[in-house]
N, C-alpha and C positions, 0 to 999 in steps of 0.2 A: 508224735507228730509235731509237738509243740516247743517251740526253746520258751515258753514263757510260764512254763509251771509254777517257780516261785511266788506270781501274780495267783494264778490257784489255790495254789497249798493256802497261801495266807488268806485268801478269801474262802478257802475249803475246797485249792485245786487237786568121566576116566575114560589116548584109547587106541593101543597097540597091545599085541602081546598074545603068546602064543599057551593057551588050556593045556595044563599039562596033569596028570594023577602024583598031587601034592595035596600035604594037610588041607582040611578046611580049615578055616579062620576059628580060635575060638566066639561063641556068639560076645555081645555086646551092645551095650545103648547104642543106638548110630547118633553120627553127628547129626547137627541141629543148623537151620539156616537161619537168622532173624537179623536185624537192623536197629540199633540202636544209635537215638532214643524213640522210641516206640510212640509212645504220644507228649506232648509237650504241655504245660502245665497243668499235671495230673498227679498230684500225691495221694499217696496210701494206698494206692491201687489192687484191686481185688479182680483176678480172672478167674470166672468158672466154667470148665467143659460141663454141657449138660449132655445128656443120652441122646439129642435132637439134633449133636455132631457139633452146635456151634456154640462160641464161645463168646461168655457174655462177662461185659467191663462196667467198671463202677471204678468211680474213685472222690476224692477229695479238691472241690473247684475252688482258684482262690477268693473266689469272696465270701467264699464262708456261706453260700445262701440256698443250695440247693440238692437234692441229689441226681445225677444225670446217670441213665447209661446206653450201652451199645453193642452192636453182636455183630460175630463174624465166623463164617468158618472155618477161618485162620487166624493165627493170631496177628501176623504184621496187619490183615485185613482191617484189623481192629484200627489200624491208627487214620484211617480214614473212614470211617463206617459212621453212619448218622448218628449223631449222639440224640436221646430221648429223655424229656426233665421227668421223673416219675415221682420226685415231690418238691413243691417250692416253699419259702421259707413265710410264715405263716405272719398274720400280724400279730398276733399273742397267743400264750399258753405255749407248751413247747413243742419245739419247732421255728420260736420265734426269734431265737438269736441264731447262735453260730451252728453249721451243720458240719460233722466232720465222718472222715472214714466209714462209707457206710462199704457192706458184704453184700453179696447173693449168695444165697444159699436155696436148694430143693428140697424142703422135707415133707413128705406126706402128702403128694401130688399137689403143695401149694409153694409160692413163691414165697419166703423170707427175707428182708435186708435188716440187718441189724445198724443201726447207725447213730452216729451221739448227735443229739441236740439240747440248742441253750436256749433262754428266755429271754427275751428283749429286755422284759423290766429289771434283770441283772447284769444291765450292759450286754447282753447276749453271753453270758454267763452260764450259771449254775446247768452243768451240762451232766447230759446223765444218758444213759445206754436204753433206744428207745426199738420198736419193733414196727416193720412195714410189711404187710401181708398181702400178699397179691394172687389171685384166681387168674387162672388161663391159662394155656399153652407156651405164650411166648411173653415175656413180664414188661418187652417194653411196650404192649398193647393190654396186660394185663391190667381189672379192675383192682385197682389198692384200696385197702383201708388201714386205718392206724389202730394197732393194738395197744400201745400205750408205753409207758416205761414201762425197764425189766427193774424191778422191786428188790435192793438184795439187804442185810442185814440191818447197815446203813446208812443212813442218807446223805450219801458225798459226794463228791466230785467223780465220777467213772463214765469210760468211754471203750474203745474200740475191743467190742464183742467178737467175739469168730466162736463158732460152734463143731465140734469132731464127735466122732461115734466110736465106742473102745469097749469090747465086749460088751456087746450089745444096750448099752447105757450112751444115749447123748447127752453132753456136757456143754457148756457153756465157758468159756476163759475170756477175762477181762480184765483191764487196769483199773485201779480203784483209790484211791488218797487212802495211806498209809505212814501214819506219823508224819514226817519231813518228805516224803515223797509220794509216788505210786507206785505200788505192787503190782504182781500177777495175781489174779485169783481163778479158781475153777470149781466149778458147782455142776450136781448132776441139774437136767432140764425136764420139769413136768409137762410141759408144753413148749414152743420154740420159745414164749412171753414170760415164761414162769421158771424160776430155780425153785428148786427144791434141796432143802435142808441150811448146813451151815457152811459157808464158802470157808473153802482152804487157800492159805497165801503157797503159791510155789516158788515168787522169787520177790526179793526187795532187791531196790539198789543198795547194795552193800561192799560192793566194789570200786575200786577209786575211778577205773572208767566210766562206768554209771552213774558217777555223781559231778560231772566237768560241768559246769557250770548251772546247771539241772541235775536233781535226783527223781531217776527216771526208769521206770522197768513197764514198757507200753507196747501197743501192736503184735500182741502176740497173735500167733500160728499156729495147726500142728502139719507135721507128715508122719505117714507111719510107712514105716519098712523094717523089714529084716528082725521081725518081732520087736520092734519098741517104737516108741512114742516119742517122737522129736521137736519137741517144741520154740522155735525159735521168737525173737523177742526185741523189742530196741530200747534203748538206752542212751541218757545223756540228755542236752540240750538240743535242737534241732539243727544247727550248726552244723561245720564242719565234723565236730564232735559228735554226732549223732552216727550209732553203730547199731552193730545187732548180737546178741547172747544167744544162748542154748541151756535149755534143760532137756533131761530125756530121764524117760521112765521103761520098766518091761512093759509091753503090750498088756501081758495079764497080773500087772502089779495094781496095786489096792489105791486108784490114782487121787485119792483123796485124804490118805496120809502124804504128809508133806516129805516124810522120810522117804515116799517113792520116787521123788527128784533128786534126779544128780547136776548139779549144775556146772559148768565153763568157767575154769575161773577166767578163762581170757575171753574177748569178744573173738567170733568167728567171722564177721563179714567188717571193715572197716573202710575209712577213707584211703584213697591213693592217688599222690602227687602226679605219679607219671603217667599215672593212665586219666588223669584230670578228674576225676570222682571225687567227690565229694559230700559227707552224710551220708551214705546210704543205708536203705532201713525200710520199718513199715511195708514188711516184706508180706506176699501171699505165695503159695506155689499150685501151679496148674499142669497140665500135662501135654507134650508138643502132640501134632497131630496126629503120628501113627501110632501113638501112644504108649509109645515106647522110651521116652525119655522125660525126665521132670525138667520141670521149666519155674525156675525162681522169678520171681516179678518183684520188683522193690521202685523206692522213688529215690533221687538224688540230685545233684546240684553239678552242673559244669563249671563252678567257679567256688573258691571256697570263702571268697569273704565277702561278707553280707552288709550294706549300710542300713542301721537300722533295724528293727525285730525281726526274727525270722517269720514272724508271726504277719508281717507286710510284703514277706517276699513271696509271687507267684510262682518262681522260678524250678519248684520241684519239679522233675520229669517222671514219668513211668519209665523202666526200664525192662530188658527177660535176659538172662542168659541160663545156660545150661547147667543143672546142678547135677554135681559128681559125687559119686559113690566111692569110699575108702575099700583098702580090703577088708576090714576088719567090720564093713557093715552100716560106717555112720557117714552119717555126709561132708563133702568137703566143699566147702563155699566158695575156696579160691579168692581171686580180687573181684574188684567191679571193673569191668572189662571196659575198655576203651570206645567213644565213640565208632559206628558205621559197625562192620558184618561180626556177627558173633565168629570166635575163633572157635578153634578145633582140635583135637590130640590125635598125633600120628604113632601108634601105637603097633606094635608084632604082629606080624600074621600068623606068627604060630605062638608067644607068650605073651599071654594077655597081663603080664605085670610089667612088662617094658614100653616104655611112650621115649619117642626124640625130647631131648632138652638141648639145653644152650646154657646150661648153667657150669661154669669151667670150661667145658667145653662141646662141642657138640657130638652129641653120642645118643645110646639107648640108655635108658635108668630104669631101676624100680622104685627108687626114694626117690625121684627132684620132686618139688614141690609142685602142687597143679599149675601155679599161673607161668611155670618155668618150662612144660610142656606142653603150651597152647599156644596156635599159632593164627594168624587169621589168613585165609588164602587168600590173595590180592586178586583180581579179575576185571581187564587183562594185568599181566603181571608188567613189571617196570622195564621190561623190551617189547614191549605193546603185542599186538594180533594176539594167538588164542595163546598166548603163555600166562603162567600165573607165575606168583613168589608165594614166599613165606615169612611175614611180620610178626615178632615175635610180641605178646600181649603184655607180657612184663616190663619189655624194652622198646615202647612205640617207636616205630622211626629207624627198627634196626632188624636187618632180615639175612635168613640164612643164604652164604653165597660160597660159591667153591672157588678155592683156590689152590690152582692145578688138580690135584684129587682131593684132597682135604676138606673138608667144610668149614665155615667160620660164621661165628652171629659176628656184624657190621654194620654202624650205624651209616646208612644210605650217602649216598656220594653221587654227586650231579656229574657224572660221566658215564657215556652209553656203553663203555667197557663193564663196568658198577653192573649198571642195569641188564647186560648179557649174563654175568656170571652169577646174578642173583634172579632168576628166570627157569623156570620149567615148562615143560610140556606136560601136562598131568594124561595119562595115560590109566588103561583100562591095567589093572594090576596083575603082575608077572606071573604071578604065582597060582590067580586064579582074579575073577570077574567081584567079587566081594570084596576087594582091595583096589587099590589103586599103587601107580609107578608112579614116580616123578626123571623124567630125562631132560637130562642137561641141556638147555636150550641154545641152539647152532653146534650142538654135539649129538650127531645120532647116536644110538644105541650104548652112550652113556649115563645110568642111573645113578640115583642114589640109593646106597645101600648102607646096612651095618656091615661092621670087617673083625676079624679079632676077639680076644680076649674080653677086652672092653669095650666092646661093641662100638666101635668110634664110626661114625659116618663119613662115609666118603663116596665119590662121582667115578663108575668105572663101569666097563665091559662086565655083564653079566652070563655069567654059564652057566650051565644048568641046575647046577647043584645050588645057585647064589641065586634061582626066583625067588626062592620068601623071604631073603632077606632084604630084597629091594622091594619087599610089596609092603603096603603099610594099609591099613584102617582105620578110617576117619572116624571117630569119637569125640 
């Protein structure tokens, strides 16, 4: 979370349409509704759904001086929900310098936050991975007590704790000063306060991105699906440069030999110019409401150059957008999606490995790449009343529009012609109620469909045999 490691290290840091007996849809995550940026200067950000339905936030405030959080039973809820201090920063002993990235966690019918704190008398320094324990139902009414620092080999610079369960063992993973920089480490857990045995390194920065101005491997995570262990991580200096890595282990591999990590050699989540992102990282993941879909939560910057440490800038935001699943099982993190409505993939009613792109040209794929088939639906669309568009997430500012039947991505044009031909009616789906149509808007009963061979998209007269191909599912 910091661009100022070096300073450490050295000091020891839908609705027409006729039901007909056609496939059903194969199932699928459904799309996800949210707004970005979600809260405004809030780094590191941790969301946790508890069994109680509602979802509780914590994060990193910029003065360094406290831990705050807040609950909602939605997540956009969160960005205006009362924030609650559940600890303030102390006048000595620690607790009494800088507070950062603290967690919630529920283990054992008791509250957890894991959180780093530093000591005044080291400048607000010597910061070290410390433990908050809280009784009750609801933790921001919850009685806290402080358990103390987590105690690991030795005594250095370590911060931002997160705790997972993996055949039936809980673990603790944390960054910790390692040589010239900071590693991952993971240790099984005696109690949520205590490791037990000898911490294993999983990842150093040893990659040339991990080391841009800072050597950095910090904020790790886990998710588990699809039988393995996916641990994501950031890297780099707090800056623009600040990314996020992956290691991943089998579910039932021996997670404390180090050979049970495979690691990325590339970062998986980075900065992007066009969609105005910048840093992103210090990631958590939590689960959208019908809980059916995972929802990444990270912080980042709408501006990439910083006057100054990063270490003085407020400006981190929370963010969520929807994290997607490869075929092959692992996750794909796509870009940092553009300010305002999370986008969406318009994906086969009947082959769930086809989604609309715009890359070359506009058609069905099984390879574009994710930010190349995500679209944000605009509401109303750019011929105003109930029509919507389609703004493509990779190419802000350019949305799919027909030309005569053809389709085309187009970067926006201030003419109400532009704005007609780039205009739908979203419609209740041809093919069946589980999809959705899009019709040409001041064109009745002209859809979008696939056509051909290569499925290329086009605006035409649908018969009967051509509902699924003009039905689409929102993912």
């Amino acid at each position: 979370m910091r661009s100022f490691r070096n300073l450490v290290v050295t000091a020891t840091a839908v609705v027409v349409g006729i039901l007909t007996l056609t496939a059903s849809p194969v199932a699928a995550s459904p799309a996800v509704s949210y707004n970005n940026t979600l809260i405004s200067q809030r780094a590191d950000p941790h969301i946790y759904k508890h069994t109680d339905g509602f979802y509780y936030f914590t994060a990193t405030v910029p003065a360094y001086d406290k831990v705050v959080m807040r609950r909602s039973q939605t997540i956009m809820g969160l960005s205006n929900a009362a924030e609650t201090t559940i600890f303030a920063r102390k006048r000595s002993g620690v607790g009494s310098g800088y507070i950062w990235a603290p967690e919630i966690h529920y283990i054992d019918n008791k509250w957890y936050i894991y959180v780093a704190m530093g000591l005044a008398s080291q400048g607000g320094w010597g910061i070290r991975m410390t433990v908050l324990e809280g009784t009750g139902s609801n933790p921001l009414t919850a009685q806290w007590v402080e358990k103390g620092v987590i105690r690991t080999n030795r005594d250095t610079f370590n911060l931002d704790a997160s705790t997972f369960v993996a055949g039936g063992t809980r673990y603790l993973i944390w960054a910790q000063t390692e040589g010239d920089g900071t590693a991952i480490l993971i240790a099984p857990l005696q109690n949520p306060w205590t490791i037990r045995g000898t911490p294993t390194i999983i990842t150093r920065p040893d990659q040339p991105w991990e080391r841009v101005n800072e050597r950095v491997n910090e904020g790790a995570y886990v998710i588990q699906k699809n039988g393995k262990i996916f641990l994501t991580y950031s890297a780099a200096a707090t800056d623009s440069n600040y990314c996020m890595g992956l290691v991943t282990a089998d579910a039932n591999a021996d997670l404390m030999k180090a050979s049970s990590w495979t690691k990325s050699k590339t970062p998986v989540f980075v900065s992007n110019a066009k969609t105005s992102q910048w840093g992103p990282g210090h990631n958590s993941f939590t689960v959208s409401e019908d809980g059916q879909s995972d929802i990444m939560v990270y912080h980042d910057r709408g501006y990439k150059n910083i006057n100054g440490s990063p270490l003085n800038n407020p400006d981190r935001r929370t963010r969520v957008q929807k994290l997607y699943w490869k075929a092959d099982g692992t996750p794909d993190f796509g870009i940092p999606v553009p300010d305002g409505p999370t986008p969406v993939r318009l994906r086969s009613y009947t082959t769930p490995t086809l989604f609309v792109t715009h890359r070359n040209s506009v058609h069905m794929d099984a390879n574009a790449a994710l930010a190349d088939t995500q679209f944000r639906i605009i509401r109303p669309g750019l011929a105003g009343g109930s029509t919507v568009s389609l703004e493509s997430t990779s190419e802000p500012g350019s949305f799919l529009r027909r030309s005569g039947s053809a389709m085309q991505l187009v970067a926006k044009q201030n003419s109400a012609a532009f704005n007609a031909d780039a205009s739908f009616n979203q419609r209740e789906g041809l093919a069946g109620s589980a999809g959705v149509s899009f019709e040409a808007s001041g064109a009745a009963g002209q859809y979008l469909r696939a056509e051909g061979g290569n499925n290329a998209l086009v605006v035409g007269a649908v018969a009967e045999a051509q509902r699924e191909s003009a039905t689409f599912v929102l993912e």
